[in-house]
C-alpha angles and dihedrals in degrees: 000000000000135000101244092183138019122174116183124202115199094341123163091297098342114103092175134339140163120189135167116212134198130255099239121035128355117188111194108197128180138124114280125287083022095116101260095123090042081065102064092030089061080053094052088043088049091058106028097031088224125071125241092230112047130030088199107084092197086070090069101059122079126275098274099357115128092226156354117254114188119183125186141167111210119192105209112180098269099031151026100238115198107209126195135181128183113194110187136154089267095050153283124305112189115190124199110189089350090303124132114240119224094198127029087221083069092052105045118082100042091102118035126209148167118200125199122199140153089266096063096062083079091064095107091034105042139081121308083241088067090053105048081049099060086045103051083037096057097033089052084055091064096022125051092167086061086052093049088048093041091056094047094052084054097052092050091047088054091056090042092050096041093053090044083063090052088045091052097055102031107250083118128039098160099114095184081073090061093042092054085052097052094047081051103053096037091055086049089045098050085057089049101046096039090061099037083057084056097039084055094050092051092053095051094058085061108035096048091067097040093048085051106062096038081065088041095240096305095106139041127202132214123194116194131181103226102199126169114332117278093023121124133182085241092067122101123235092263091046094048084045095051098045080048090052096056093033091062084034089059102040097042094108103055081035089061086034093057093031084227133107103242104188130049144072093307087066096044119115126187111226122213126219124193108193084347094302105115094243093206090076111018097023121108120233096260088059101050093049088050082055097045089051098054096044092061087045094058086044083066099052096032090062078046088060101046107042099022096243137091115249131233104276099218104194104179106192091307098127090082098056090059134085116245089252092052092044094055099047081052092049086042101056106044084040099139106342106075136051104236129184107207115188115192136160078235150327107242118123082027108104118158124130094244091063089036085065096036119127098238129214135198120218120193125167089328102317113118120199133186103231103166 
């Protein structure tokens, strides 16, 4: 699939702005805080209806504007799919063929994109939160049911959250209510974890070979889900949801003490081994960049593999943070095969055939220009 079109209103730094891509490569180049970022991030918002960079949607419309309008046309294998988001004070309003979505689950997912920053280097190093994010984010891609379930279980850890708070200083004493709450979140956190265990074991099987050949066969990597003590992906549904059942049972009382919920999906990591050391904490630098790698990459095929198209490849100003040898085996392997938005200060030191033959943009105080 590639974007073919993509027109922003009041957006970041964007007044207005309509601009056709092509299908292979796309570099965006301009001095820093010119709006080149706030490109690819309207692509990632087009597709994920959030932006990699800021939780808070008011961020994204322009200073004073009442509201964000992104527009894209999006060519799958079967279909031309015109996409539009409205991001406003009141909300957010996704179209799909000019029809208005009910549900966001139902909107995310027509356009399919990875994107690669800086940022996501500390994916292996970073906080768990990060983790559990790139894994809800790219499941949800594949999976709106997840998201549906994912949202659900949310909205229940927030009410359980919420009468543990009342537990814990005594405005509430009814423990049955707590009781209805848990059966409910455990049901919600068997589906999640259930599919995130799939979604890992389908990421493994592509970023073990890929890995593999970045660190030219001398290193294996192993990618594992760690969720609530005692769970493994070779239980079934009613053992996860026993060992669930005494898990909240036994820890009640700290629960009602700390007015939290201590144990579930929202707490769950992924660990990372590198010739079986665990490389978030032992791995050098160059290692965890070589993982971090890999692991976009599989996220590529992997979306192939599901939905029998290749994603949007989204590279914000992440070529520079790689070694030549890293670059290339990035430019090697989407040659030809995926769209890929590329933003850089500039493009010298840089030589490889796919940006040669790249199709180049200037962008200058939010003014974006074709110039190759």
């Amino acid at each position: 699939m590639h974007i073919e079109q993509l027109a922003l209103e009041q957006y970041r730094n964007y007044e207005s702005m309509l601009i056709e891509f092509d299908d292979t490569v796309n570099v965006i180049i301009g001095e820093n805080a010119q709006g080149k970022t706030n490109v690819i991030e309207s692509i990632y918002v087009l597709a994920m209806a959030k932006s990699h960079r800021t939780s808070n949607d008011k961020d994204l419309i322009r200073w004073e504007a009442e509201y964000a309008k992104i527009k894209g046309r999006v060519q799958k294998k079967h279909q031309s799919l015109p996409l539009e988001l409205i991001i406003s004070k009141k909300g957010k309003k996704a179209k799909v063929n000019h029809l208005e979505q009910t549900r966001l689950s139902q909107y995310i997912g027509n356009m399919n994109v990875v994107m690669f920053a800086p940022e996501d280097l500390t994916l292996v190093k970073g906080s768990p939160q990060v983790r559990r994010r790139f894994i809800d984010m790219e499941i949800g891609q594949v999976s709106p049911v997840y998201l549906h379930d994912l949202s659900l279980y949310h909205k229940v850890l927030q009410q359980r959250n919420h009468y543990l708070k009342q537990l814990q200083t005594k405005r509430a004493s009814d423990y049955t209510m707590l009781d209805v709450l848990t059966d409910q979140l455990i049901e919600l956190a068997v589906k999640v974890m259930k599919k995130r265990f799939e979604f890992i074991r389908m990421l493994q099987k592509w970023a073990g070979p890929l890995h593999s050949g970045i660190s030219r066969g001398i290193e294996s990597l192993t990618i594992l889900y760690e969720p609530a003590a005692g769970i493994s992906q070779e239980h079934s549904d009613e053992q996860m949801q026993s060992i669930l059942e005494e898990l909240f049972q036994k820890g009640r009382k700290k629960e009602v003490d700390r007015g939290v919920t201590l144990t579930g999906p929202h707490r769950d990591d992924l660990l990372f081994y590198v010739n079986e050391k665990n490389i978030q904490t032992f791995g050098s630098q160059g290692q965890q960049r070589t993982t971090a790698l890999a692991v976009k990459l599989a996220e590529i095929e992997l979306i192939q593999s599901e939905i029998g198209e290749y994603p949007i490849l989204l590279l914000d100003d992440v070529l520079s943070e790689l070694d030549d040898y890293r670059q290339s085996h990035l430019l090697n392997t989407i040659h030809g095969k995926v769209q890929t938005f590329v933003t850089t200060t500039n493009t010298d030191g840089i030589e490889h055939d796919t940006l040669n033959a790249a199709s180049a943009y200037n962008v200058t105080d939010g003014a974006i220009t074709q110039i190759k």
